[in-house]
ZAZADO-151146 format. One record per residue (C-alpha): x, y, z; residue number from 1; residue in one letter. Coordinates in steps of 0.2 Angstrom, whole numbers. Layout:
BEGIN
(rec (X; Y; Z); NUM; "A");
...
//
This chain:
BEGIN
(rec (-188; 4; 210); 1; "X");
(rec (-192; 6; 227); 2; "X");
(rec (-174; 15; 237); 3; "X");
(rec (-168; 1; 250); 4; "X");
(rec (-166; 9; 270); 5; "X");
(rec (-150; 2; 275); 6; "X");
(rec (-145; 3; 292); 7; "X");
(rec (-128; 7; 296); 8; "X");
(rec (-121; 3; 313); 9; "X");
(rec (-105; 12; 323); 10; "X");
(rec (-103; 21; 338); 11; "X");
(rec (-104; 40; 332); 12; "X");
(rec (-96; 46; 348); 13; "X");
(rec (-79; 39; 340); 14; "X");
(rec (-82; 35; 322); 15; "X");
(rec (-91; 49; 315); 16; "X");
(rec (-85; 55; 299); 17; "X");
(rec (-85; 37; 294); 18; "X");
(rec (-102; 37; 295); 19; "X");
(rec (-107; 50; 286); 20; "X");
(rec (-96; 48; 272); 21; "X");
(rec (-105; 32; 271); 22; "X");
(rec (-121; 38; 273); 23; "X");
(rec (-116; 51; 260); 24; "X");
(rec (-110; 35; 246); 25; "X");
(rec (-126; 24; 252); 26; "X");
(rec (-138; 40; 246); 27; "X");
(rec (-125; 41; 232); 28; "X");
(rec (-130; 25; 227); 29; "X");
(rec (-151; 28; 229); 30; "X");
(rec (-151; 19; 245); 31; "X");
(rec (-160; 27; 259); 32; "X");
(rec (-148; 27; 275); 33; "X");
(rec (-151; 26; 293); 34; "X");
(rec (-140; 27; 305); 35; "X");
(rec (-140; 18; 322); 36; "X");
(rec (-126; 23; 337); 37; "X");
(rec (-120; 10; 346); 38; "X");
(rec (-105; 21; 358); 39; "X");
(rec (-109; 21; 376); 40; "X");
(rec (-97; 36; 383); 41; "X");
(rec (-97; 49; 369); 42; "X");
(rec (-110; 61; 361); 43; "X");
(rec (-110; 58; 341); 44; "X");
(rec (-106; 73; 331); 45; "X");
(rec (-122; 72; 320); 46; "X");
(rec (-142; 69; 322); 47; "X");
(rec (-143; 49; 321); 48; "X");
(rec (-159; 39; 317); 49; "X");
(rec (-158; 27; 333); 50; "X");
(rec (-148; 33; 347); 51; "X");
(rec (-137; 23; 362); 52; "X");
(rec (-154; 30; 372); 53; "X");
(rec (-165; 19; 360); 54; "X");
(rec (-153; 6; 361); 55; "X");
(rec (-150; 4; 378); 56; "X");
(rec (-173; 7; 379); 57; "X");
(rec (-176; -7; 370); 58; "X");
(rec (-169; -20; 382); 59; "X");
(rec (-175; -9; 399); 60; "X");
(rec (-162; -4; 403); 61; "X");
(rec (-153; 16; 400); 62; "X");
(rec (-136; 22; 393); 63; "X");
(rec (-130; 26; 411); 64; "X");
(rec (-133; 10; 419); 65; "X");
(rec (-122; 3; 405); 66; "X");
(rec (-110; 13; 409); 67; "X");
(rec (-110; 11; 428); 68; "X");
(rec (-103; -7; 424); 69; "X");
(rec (-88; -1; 423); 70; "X");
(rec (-80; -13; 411); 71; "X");
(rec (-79; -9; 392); 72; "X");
(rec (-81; -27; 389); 73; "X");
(rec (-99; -29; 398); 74; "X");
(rec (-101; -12; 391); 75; "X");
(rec (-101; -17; 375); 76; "X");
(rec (-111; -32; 377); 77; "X");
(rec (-124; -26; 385); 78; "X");
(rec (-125; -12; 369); 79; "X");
(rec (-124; -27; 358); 80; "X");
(rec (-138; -35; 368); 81; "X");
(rec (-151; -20; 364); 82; "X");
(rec (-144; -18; 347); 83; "X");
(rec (-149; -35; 340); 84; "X");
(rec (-163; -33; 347); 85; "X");
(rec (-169; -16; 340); 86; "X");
(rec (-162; -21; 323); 87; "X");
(rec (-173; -37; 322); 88; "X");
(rec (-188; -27; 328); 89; "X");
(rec (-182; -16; 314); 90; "X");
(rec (-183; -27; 300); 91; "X");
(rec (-199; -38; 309); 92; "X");
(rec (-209; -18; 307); 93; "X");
(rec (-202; -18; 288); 94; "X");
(rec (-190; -3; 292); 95; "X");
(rec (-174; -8; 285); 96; "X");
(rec (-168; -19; 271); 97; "X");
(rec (-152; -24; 275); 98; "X");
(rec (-138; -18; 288); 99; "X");
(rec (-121; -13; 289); 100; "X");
(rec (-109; -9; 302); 101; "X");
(rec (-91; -5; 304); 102; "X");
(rec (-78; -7; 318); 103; "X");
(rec (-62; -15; 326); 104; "X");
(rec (-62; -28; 338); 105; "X");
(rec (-75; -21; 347); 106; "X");
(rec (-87; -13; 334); 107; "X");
(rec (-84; -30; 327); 108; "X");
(rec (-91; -41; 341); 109; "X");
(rec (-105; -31; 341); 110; "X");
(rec (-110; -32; 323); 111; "X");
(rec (-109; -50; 323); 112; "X");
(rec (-122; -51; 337); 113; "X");
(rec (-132; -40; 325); 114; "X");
(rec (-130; -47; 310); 115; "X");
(rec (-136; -64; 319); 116; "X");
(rec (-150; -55; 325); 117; "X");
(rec (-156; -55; 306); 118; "X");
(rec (-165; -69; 296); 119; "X");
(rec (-156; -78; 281); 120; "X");
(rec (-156; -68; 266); 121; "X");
(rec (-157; -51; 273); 122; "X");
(rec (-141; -45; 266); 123; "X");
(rec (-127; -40; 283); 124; "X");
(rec (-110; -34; 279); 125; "X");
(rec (-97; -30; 293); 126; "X");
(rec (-84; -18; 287); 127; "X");
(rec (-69; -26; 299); 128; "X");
(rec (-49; -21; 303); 129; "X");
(rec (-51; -41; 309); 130; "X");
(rec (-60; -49; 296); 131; "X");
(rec (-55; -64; 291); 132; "X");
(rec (-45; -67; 306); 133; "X");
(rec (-45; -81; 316); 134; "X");
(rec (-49; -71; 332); 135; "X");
(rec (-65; -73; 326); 136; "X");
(rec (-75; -89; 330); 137; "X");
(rec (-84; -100; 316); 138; "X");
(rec (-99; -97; 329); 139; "X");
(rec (-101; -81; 327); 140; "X");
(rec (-104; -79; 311); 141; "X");
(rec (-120; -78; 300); 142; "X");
(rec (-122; -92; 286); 143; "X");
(rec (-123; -75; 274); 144; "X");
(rec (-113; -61; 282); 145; "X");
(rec (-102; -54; 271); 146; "X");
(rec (-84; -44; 278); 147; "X");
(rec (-72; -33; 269); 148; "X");
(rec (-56; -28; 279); 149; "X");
(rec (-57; -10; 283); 150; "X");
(rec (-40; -7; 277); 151; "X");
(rec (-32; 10; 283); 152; "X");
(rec (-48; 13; 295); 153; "X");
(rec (-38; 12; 314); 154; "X");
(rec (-38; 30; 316); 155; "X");
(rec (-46; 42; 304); 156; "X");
(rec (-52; 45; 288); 157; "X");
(rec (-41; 44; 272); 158; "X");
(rec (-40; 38; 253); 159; "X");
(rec (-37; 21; 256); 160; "X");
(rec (-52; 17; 270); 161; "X");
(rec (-65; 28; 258); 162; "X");
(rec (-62; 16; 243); 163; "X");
(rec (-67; 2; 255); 164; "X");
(rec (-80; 10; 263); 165; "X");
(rec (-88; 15; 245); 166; "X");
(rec (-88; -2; 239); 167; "X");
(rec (-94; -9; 254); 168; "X");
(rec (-109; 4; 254); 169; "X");
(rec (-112; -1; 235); 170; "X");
(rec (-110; -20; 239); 171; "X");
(rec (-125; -19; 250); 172; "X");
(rec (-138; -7; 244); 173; "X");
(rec (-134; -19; 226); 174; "X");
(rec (-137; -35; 238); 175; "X");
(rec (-154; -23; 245); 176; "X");
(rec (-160; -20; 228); 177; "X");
(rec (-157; -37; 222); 178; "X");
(rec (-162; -50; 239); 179; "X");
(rec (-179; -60; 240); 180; "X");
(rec (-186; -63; 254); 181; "X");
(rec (-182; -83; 257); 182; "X");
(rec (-197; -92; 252); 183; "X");
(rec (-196; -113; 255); 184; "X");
(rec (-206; -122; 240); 185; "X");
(rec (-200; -137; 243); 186; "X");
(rec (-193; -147; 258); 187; "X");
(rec (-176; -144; 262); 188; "X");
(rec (-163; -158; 265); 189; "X");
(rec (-146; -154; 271); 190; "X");
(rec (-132; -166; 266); 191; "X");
(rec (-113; -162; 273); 192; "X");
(rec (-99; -167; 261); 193; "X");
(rec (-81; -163; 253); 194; "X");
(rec (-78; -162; 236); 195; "X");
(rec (-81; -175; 223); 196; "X");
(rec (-64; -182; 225); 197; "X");
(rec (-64; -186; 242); 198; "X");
(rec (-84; -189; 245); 199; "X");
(rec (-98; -192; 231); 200; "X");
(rec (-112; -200; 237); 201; "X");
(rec (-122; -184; 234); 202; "X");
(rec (-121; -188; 215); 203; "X");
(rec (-131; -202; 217); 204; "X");
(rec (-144; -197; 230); 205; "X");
(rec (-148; -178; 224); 206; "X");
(rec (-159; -184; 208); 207; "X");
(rec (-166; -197; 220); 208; "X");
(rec (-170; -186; 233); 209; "X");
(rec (-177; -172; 220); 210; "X");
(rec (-189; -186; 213); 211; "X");
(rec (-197; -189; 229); 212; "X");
(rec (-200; -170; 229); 213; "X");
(rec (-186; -162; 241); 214; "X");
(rec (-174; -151; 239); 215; "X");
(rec (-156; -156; 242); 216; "X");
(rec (-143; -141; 250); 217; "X");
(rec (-125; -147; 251); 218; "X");
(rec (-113; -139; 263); 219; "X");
(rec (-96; -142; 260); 220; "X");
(rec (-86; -146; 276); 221; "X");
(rec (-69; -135; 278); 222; "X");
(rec (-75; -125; 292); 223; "X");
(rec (-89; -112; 289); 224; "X");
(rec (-98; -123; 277); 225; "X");
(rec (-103; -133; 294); 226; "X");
(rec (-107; -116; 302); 227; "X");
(rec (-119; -115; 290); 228; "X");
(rec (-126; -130; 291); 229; "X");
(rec (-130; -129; 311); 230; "X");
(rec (-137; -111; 309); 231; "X");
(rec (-151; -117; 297); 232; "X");
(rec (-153; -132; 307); 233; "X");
(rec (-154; -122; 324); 234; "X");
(rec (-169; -111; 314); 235; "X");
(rec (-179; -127; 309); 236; "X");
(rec (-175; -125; 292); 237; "X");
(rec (-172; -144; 285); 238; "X");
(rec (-185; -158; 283); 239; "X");
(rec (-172; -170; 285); 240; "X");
(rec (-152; -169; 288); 241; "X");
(rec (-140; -183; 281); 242; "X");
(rec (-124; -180; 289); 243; "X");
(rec (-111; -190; 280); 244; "X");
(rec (-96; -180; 282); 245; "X");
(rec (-88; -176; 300); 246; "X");
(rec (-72; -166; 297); 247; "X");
(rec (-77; -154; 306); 248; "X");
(rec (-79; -163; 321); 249; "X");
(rec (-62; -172; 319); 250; "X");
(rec (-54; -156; 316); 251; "X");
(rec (-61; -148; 334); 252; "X");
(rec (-58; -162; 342); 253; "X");
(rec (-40; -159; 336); 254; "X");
(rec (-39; -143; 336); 255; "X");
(rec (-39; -140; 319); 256; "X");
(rec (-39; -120; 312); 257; "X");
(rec (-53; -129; 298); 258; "X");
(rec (-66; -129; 311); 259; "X");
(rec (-86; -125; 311); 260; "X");
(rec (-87; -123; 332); 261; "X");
(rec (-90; -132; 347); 262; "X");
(rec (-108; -137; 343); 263; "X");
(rec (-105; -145; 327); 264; "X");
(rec (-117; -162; 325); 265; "X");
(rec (-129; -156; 338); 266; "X");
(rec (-140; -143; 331); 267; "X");
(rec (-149; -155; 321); 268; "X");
(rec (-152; -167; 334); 269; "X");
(rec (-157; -156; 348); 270; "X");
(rec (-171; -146; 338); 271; "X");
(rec (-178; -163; 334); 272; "X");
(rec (-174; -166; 315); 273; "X");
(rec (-173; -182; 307); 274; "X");
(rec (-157; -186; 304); 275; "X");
(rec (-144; -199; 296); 276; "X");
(rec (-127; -198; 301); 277; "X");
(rec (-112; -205; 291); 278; "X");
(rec (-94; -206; 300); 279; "X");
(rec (-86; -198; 281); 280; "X");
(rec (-70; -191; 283); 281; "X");
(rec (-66; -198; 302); 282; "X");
(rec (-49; -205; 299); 283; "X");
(rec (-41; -189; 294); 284; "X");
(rec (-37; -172; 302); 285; "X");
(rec (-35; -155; 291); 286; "X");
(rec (-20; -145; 293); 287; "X");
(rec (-17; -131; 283); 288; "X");
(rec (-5; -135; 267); 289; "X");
(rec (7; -117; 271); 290; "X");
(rec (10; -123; 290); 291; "X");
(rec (23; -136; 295); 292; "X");
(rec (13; -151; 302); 293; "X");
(rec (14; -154; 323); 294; "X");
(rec (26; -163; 328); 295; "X");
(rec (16; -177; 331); 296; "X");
(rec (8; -178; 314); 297; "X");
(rec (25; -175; 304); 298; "X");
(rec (29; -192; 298); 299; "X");
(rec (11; -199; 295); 300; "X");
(rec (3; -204; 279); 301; "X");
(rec (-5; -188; 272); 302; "X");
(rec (-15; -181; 257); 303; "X");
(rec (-9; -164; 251); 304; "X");
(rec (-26; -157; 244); 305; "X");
(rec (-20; -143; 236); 306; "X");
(rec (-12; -127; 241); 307; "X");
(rec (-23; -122; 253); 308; "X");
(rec (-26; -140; 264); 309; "X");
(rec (-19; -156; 268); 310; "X");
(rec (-26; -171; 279); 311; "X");
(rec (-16; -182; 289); 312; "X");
(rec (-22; -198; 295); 313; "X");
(rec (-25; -201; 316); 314; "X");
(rec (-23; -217; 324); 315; "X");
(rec (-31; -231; 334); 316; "X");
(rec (-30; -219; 351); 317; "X");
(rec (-37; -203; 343); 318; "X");
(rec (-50; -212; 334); 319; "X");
(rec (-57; -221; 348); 320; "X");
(rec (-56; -202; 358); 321; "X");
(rec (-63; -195; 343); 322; "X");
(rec (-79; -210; 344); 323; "X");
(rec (-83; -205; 361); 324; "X");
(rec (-85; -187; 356); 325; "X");
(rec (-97; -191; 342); 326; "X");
(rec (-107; -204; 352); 327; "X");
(rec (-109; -190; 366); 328; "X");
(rec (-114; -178; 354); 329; "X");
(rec (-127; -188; 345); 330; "X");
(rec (-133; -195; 362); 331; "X");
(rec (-141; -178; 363); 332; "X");
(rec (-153; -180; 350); 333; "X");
(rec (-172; -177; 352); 334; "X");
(rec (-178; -184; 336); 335; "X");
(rec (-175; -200; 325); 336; "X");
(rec (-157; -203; 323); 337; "X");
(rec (-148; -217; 312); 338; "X");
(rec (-129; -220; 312); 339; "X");
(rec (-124; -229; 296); 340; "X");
(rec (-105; -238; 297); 341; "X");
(rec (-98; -241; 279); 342; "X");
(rec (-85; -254; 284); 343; "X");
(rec (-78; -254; 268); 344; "X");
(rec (-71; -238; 271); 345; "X");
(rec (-77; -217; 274); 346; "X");
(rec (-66; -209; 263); 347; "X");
(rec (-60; -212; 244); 348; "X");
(rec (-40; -210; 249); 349; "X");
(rec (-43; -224; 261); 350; "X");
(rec (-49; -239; 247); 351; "X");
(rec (-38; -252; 245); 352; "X");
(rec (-22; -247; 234); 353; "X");
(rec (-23; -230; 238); 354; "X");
(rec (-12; -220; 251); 355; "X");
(rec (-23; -219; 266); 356; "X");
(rec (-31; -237; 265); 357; "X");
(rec (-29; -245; 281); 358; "X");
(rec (-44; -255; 288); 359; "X");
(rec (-37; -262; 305); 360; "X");
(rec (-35; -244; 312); 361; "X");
(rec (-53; -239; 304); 362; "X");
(rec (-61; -254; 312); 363; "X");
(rec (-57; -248; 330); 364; "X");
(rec (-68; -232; 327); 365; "X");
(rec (-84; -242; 321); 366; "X");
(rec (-81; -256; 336); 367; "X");
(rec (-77; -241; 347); 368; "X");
(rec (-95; -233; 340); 369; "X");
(rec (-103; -250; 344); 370; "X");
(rec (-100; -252; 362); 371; "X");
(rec (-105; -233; 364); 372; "X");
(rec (-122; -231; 356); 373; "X");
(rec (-135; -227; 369); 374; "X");
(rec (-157; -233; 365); 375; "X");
(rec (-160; -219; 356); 376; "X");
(rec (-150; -221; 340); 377; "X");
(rec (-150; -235; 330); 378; "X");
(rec (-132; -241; 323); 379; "X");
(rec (-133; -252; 306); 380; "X");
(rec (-117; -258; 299); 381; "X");
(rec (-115; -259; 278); 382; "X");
(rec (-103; -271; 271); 383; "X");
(rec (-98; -257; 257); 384; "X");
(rec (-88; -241; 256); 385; "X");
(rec (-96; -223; 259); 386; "X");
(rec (-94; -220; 240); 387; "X");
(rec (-101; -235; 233); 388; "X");
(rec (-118; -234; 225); 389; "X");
(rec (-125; -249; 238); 390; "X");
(rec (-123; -234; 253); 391; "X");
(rec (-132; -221; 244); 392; "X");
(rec (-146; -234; 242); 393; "X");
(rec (-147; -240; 259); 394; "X");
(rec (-150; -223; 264); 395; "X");
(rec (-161; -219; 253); 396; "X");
(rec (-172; -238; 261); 397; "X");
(rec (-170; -228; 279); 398; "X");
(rec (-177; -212; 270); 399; "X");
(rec (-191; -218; 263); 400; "X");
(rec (-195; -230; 277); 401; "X");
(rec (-197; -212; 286); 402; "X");
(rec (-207; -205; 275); 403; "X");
(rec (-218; -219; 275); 404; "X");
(rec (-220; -217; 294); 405; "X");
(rec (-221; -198; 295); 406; "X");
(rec (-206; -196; 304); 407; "X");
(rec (-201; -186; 287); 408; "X");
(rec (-213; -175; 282); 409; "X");
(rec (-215; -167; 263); 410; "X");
(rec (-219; -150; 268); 411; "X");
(rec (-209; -135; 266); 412; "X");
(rec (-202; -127; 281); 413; "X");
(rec (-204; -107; 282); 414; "X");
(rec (-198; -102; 299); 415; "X");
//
């Protein structure tokens, strides 16, 4: 088997011995290490493969102009500018076969810029004293980057940050020796959704869609499953998008930790992909289940999920807020766009008999949608709930009408 180059990415002036202890476990491992410094002030204590010089080169521009900005912050930008550039010029040349980099808050930043930098499949790990924290926006992270909290890792080297640096070096040269380059077949259809307990029209449209020769890729809505969504989208990836769940949008709009960022339901849109939107899941807001509810959400109906969340219902003034939002975001759209209103209901806690039912208040979000559409998207209203089998079907009339017109094309999409 062929040894996978993985590059590893710190700033040597300051993180030096880490480094080469983890060029020493990716050898270790039959990996073929390279290293890349990223400091701007210091000299690193070993010969590295790319230096700051080469860094700084690639976007013309030199180490010492960096450092004339006299500000860490644009300091540090600036290096992440010509970083992600050299790495994807890297991988483009056939260099390197996947990337890892190291850090706290700063080194962090960085390597998210870097690990961006990459195509989809190309394995990126970020060994992180912040990961998983919140300071860290949905944005900002790749649809495939993988993070391990460098525990220990502040300030030297010891027991406890080498057990997480091995692993972390064994983690990617495995995901090196075992990643394909991502190759479409078939065209690709995104679908957002929650679980099957909350939203399942997937159930009936995935073997329909799969006959028509499509693939369908589901992307569950709690935050980074709509990051995820909007990355592919932003690269071209999908034939078609059938946006049926909007959680996300509800929970930014409402400042909910369970976000997927600012540009969620436009990506789609502005690159010019078909798309049918669904308004699933608007009536409720996510909070996590550990935290005690805001003040002004204490005393409404809720659904405790599990452990982890809960969603809590918003009423007649948020949703027609939260409207206005959506309309403004689709209204962006460059390609054919269909908003679909089940009237019947967008959730399955809010049929009739069940805790969250409550038509009047759901009504004043589809009239609110109404008055707000703009020419280019057409608004169709379905006398039917979001999970009954007369949706799926309508929106598999609007798909095929598509096809039938071009606007959907059966062709992979290898961007």
């Amino acid at each position: 088997m062929k040894r996978k180059t993985i590059l590893i990415v710190g700033t040597a002036d300051t993180k030096s011995d880490e480094l080469l202890f983890m060029k020493h476990c990716i050898e270790a491992q039959g990996g073929n290490p390279k290293v890349m410094d990223v400091g701007v002030l210091g000299d690193p204590g070993f010969a590295v493969d790319y230096s700051k010089h080469d860094v700084a080169k690639t976007i013309n521009t030199t180490n010492k102009a960096i450092i004339a900005l006299g500000d860490e912050n644009k300091a540090m930008t600036k290096t992440a500018e010509g970083a992600s550039k050299l790495v994807s010029q890297l991988y483009s040349e056939g260099k390197i076969d996947g990337m890892i980099a190291l850090g706290g808050t700063m080194g962090t930043d960085l390597a998210l810029d870097v690990a961006s930098s990459l195509p989809f499949g190309v394995p990126k790990y970020v060994v992180s004293t912040i990961s998983f924290s919140h300071l860290i926006p949905p944005e900002r992270i790749s649809p495939d980057l993988s993070m391990m909290l460098w525990s220990g890792g502040l300030y030297g080297i010891n027991k406890i940050c080498k057990s997480v640096l091995r692993q972390a070096c064994g983690a990617v040269v495995g995901a090196a020796r075992a990643s394909q380059k991502l190759k479409i077949d078939k065209p690709l259809v995104a679908m957002s959704s929650l679980g099957k307990s909350a939203l399942k029209y997937m159930v009936y449209l995935k073997p329909e869609l799969e006959k028509r020769g499509f693939e369908l890729v589901v992307f569950h809505t709690t935050g980074q499953g709509g990051r995820a969504l909007e990355w592919l989208a932003s690269k071209k990836r999908f034939a078609a998008v059938l946006d049926f769940s909007l959680q996300e949008v509800v929970n930014d709009v409402f400042n909910s930790i369970v976000t997927s960022g600012k540009d969620r339901l436009e990506n789609t849109g502005l690159n010019g992909i078909p798309q049918i939107i669904a308004p699933g899941s608007i009536n409720i807001v996510d909070i996590p289940t550990w935290q005690k509810p805001p003040k002004k959400l204490k005393d409404r109906p809720s659904h405790v999920h599990n452990r982890l969340i809960s969603s809590v219902v918003l009423d007649k003034k948020e949703l027609r807020k939260l409207a206005a939002k959506i309309a403004q975001k689709i209204a962006k759209a460059k390609g054919k766009t269909k908003l679909l209103l089940p009237l019947k209901g967008v959730l399955e806690w809010d049929r009739k008999g069940r805790e969250l039912y409550d038509p009047e208040t759901l009504h004043v979000f589809f009239n609110e949608m109404k008055s707000l559409h703009t020419p280019n998207i057409e608004i169709e209203e379905i006398n039917c709930h979001i999970n009954d089998q007369v949706f799926a079907d309508r929106v598999l009339d609007v798909f095929d009408d598509w096809i039938e017109k071009g606007i959907i094309l059966k062709q992979p999409v290898n961007a």
